[in-house]
N, C-alpha and C positions, 0 to 999 in steps of 0.2 A: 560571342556571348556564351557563357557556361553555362550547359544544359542539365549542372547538379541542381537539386532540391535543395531552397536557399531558407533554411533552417535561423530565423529572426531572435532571438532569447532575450527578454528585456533584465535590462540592470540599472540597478538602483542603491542609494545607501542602504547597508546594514541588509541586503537581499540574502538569504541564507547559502554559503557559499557552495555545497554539494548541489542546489536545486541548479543551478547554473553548470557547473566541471561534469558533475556527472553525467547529462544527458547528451554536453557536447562529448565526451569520452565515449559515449556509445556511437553517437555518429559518427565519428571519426572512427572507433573499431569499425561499423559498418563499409565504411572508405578502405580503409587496411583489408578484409580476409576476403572483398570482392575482386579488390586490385583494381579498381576505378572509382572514379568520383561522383559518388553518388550523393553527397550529401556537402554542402557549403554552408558553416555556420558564419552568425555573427552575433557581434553582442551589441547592443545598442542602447544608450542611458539617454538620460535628460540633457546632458550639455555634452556627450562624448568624453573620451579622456578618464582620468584614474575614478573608481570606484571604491572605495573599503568596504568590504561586505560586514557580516555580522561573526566571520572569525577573525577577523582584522588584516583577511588577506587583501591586497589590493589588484582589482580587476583591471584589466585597460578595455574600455566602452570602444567597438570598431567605428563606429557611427553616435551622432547625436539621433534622437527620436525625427527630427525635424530631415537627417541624409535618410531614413530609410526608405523613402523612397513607396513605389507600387508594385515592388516584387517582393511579395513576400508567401512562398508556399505552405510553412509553418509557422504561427506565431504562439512560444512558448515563455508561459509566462511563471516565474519563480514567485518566494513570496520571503515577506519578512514578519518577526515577531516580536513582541516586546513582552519581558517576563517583567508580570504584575506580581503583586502578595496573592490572589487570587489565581496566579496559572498564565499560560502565555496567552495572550491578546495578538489578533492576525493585525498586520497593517497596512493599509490602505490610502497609501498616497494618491493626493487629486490629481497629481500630475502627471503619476504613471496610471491611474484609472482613466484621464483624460485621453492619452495616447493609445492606451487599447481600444479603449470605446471607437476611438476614430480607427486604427486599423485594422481591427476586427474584420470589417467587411470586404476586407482590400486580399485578406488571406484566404488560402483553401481549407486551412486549417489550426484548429486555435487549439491549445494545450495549456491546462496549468498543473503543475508543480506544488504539491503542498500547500501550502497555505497561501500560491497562489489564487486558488480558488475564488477566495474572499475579493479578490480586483476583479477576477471575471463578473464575478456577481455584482458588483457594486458597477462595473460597466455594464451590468441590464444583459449581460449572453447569457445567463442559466436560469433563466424564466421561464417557468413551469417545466424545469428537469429537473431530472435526477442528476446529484455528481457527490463527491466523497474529497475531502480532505484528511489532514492529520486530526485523528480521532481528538486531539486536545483540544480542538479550537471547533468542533463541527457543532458541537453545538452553540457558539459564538454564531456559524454560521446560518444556524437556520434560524436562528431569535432575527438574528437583523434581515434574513431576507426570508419569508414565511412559506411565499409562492416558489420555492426550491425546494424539491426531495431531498435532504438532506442524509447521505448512506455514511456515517462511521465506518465500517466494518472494511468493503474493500482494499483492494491495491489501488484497483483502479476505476473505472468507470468510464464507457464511452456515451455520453451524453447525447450524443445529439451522432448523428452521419459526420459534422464537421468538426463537433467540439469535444475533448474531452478531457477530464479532469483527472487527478495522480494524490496518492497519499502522503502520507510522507515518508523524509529521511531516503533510505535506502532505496524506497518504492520508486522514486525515481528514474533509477534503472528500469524497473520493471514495465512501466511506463512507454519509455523510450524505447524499450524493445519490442512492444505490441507495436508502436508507430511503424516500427523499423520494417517488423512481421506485415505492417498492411500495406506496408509501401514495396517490400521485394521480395514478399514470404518467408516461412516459417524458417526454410532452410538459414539464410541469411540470418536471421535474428539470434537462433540457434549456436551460428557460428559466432557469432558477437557474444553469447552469452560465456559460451564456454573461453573466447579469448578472455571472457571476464574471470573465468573461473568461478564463476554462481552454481550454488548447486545445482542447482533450478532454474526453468524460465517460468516464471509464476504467470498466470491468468490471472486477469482482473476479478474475477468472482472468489478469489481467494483471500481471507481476511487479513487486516493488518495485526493479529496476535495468535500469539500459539496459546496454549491455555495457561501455562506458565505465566506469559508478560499479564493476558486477561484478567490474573489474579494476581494486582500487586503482593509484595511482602507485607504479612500481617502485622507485625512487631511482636510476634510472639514466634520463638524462637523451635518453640517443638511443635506448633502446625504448622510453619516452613518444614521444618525436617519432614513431617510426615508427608507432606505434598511431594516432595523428593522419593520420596519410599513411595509411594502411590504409584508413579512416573516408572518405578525401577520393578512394578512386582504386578503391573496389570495382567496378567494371563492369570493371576492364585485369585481366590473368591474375594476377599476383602473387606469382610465383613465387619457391621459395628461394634463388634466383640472386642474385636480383634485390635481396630482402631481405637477403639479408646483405651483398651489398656495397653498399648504400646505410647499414650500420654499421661496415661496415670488416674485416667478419669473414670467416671459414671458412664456409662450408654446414653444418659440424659443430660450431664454436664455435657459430654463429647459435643452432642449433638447440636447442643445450646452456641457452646463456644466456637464448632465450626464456623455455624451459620451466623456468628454476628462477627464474627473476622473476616470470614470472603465471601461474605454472601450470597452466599448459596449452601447446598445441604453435602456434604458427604459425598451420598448416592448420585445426585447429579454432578457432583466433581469428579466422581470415577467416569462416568458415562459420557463425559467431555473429554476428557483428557484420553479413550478408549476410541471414539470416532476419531480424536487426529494421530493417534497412530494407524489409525486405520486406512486413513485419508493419506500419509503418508507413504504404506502400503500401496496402494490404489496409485498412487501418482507413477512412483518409483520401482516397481514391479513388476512380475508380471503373474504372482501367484495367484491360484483358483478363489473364487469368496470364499468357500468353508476353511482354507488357509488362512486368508486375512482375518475372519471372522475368530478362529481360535490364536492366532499371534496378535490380534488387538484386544484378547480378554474375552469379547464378546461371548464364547462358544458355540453358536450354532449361525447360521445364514440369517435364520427370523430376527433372532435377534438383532444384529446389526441392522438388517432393514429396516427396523423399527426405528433404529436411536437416529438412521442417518434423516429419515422421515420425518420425525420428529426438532430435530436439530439445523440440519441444512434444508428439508424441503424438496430431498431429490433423494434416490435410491444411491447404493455403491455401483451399479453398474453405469447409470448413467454420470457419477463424479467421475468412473477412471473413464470416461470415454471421453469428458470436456477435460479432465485436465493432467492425464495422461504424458510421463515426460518421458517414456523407454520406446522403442523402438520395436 
């Protein structure tokens, strides 16, 4: 009998096809840069056999839900979505909510995948937790189930000792590679990342946007550019002088028209957009605070303490120390 870690991933019509390739691609990198068999994936659907996911690639199911049997060390679960006029809608088949609910308790460990979340929860596992999905549907998520912490923000979230839940899209990876990291350590995961070539191996306490995505495009064309210029000149003071007449405005028009396009002010848009170069800094580095502090705008150490304080809820020392990716 094989003593790999036998990695279950449920599939279904229209299931999002990266939530499924990607996470088995990280196992199988995990398999490759150890040089043994650590990990044995399968895919398992409602009746086994071809799949079409939701890019119209077609999957082959290893198993029906009915062969999988009572080995199962991880159960990972994807999701699918249906775009409304309203935005995408998670979905939630009885049949594949019927099969988790039952094999739930059969696993060591349960995983979802983006807007798998929403199956987990509708099979009654994230009852009175905390977990995180793709930031478009999480609040879909927490209207239908109340008694759930509902976190946007993350990559990821370990819910529970056995459960845990993943953002979306790319986050996947990220995901998969904490698994990876709690199953063979950091080193291994490490190595997967970089066979990935990811810049990064992100921590779950890391958001799903940079300030950029956070603030979609306004439809006006010269507060994009200036958000561009913001991004490209944070170390100079940046004042509201300055900004509004590089749009042609008032101090009071500037002021007005920021705040009803990306809601929020100016001043707190610099001060965002100045803690994630900061944080970038802090990950990727290893220079002293009063260096971060003046290469992020900030100018002095207080200050940055303040805005990470204020912002995150934790100092610059103790971010590079949790999420720290240099050596």
């Amino acid at each position: 009998m094989s003593t790999a870690h036998r990695v279950v991933i449920a599939l279904f019509p229209n299931v999002d096809l990266l939530d499924v390739t990607g996470p088995a691609e990280v196992f199988a990198l995990a398999n490759r840069v150890s040089g043994r068999a650590l990990y044995e994936v399968l895919l398992a659907g409602p009746q086994g056999g071809h799949v079409t996911t939701s890019a119209g690639v077609k999957l082959v199911a290893d198993l029906s839900f009915d062969e999988v049997g009572d080995r199962v060390d991880t159960l990972l679960v994807p999701g699918a979505v249906d775009v409304t006029p309203q935005g995408p809608l998670a979905l939630t088949d009885p049949e594949v909510v019927a099969w988790v609910r039952q094999t739930a308790p059969i696993a060591r460990r349960v995983a979802s995948v983006c807007v798998g979340a929403h199956i987990l929860a509708k099979a009654g596992l994230l009852e009175g937790l905390t977990a995180t999905t793709h930031w478009s549907t999480a609040a879909q998520l927490a209207a239908d189930h109340p008694n759930i912490t509902v976190d946007p923000d993350p990559i990821f979230v370990r819910s529970s000792s056995r459960v845990w839940t993943g953002a979306g899209i790319s986050a996947c990876l990220d995901l998969t590679l904490a698994l990876v990291a709690d199953d063979h350590g950091e080193e291994t995961a490490l190595a997967v990342a970089r066979e990935l070539v990811m810049y990064l191996k992100r921590q779950g306490g890391q958001s799903q946007f940079s300030v950029p995505l956070a603030h979609a495009a306004t439809g006006r064309r010269d507060i994009d550019d200036l958000r561009l210029w913001i991004a490209e000149h944070l170390t100079e003071e940046l004042t509201p002088v300055e900004m509004a007449a590089r749009m042609g405005l008032s101090q009071r028009q500037f002021a007005r028209v920021f705040r009803q396009r990306t809601g929020t002010t100016p001043g707190a848009y610099i001060e965002a957009a100045r803690v994630e170069a900061a944080r970038r800094l802090l990950e990727t580095t290893d220079l002293p605070l009063p260096r971060v502090a003046t290469e992020s705008g900030f100018g002095s150490v207080e200050t940055l303490h303040r805005a990470f304080r204020r912002r995150l809820g934790t100092g610059p020392g103790s971010y590079r120390r949790r999420f720290r990716t240099v050596a």
